[in-house]
C-alpha positions as CSV (number, residue, x, y, z in Angstrom):
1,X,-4.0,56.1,-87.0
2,X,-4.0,55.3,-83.4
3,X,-0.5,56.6,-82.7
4,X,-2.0,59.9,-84.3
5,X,-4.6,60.5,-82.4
6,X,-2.6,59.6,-79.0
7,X,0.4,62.1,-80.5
8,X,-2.9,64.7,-80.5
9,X,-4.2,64.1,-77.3
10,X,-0.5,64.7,-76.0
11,X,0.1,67.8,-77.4
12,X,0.4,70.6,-75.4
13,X,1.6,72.9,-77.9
14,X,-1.9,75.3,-78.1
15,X,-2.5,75.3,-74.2
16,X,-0.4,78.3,-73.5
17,X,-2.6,80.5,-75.5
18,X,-6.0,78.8,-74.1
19,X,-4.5,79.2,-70.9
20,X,-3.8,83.2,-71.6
21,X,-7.2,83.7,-72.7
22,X,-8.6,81.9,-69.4
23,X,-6.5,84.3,-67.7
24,X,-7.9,87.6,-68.9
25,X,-11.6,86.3,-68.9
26,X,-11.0,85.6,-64.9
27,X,-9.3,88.6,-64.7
28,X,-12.1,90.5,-66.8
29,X,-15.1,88.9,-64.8
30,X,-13.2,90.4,-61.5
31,X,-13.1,93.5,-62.9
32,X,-16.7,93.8,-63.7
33,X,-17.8,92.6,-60.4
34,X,-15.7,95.0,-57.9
35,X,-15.7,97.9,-60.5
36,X,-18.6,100.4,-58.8
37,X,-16.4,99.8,-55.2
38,X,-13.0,100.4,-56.8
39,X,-14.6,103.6,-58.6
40,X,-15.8,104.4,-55.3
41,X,-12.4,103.8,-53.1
42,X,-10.4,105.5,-55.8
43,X,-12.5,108.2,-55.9
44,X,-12.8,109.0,-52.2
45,X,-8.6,108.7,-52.8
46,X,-8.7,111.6,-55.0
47,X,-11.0,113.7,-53.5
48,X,-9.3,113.8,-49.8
49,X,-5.8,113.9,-51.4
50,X,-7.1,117.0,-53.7
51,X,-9.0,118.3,-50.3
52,X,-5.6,118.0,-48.5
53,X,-4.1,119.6,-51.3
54,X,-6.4,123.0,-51.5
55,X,-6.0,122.8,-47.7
56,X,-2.4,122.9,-47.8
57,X,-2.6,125.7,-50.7
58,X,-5.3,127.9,-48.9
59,X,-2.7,128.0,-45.5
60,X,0.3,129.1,-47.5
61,X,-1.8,132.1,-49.3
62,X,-3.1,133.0,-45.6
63,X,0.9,132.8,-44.2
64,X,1.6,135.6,-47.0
């Protein structure tokens, strides 16, 4: 019985997946916190690359 329990305690076949899980929770939590700046960055991203875009658009109509 001893021998069992010390062959258990050495196992280390179900840590991958505990360890995967761990992972994404971290991962998840970051997520969650920094999500209202990342919206905010990306969106500021968009907006001038879209901004440079009509920009770009409006100056070749005007060349024609």
């Amino acid at each position: 019985m001893k021998n069992q329990i010390i062959a258990f305690l050495k196992d280390e076949d179900g840590q991958t997946s505990t360890e995967y899980i761990l992972l994404v929770a971290v991962v998840a939590l970051i997520v969650f916190k920094f999500k209202d700046k990342a919206t905010d960055r990306l969106g500021k991203i968009t907006d001038g690359v879209f901004d440079g875009a009509d920009s770009w658009v409006g100056q070749l109509n005007q060349g024609q």
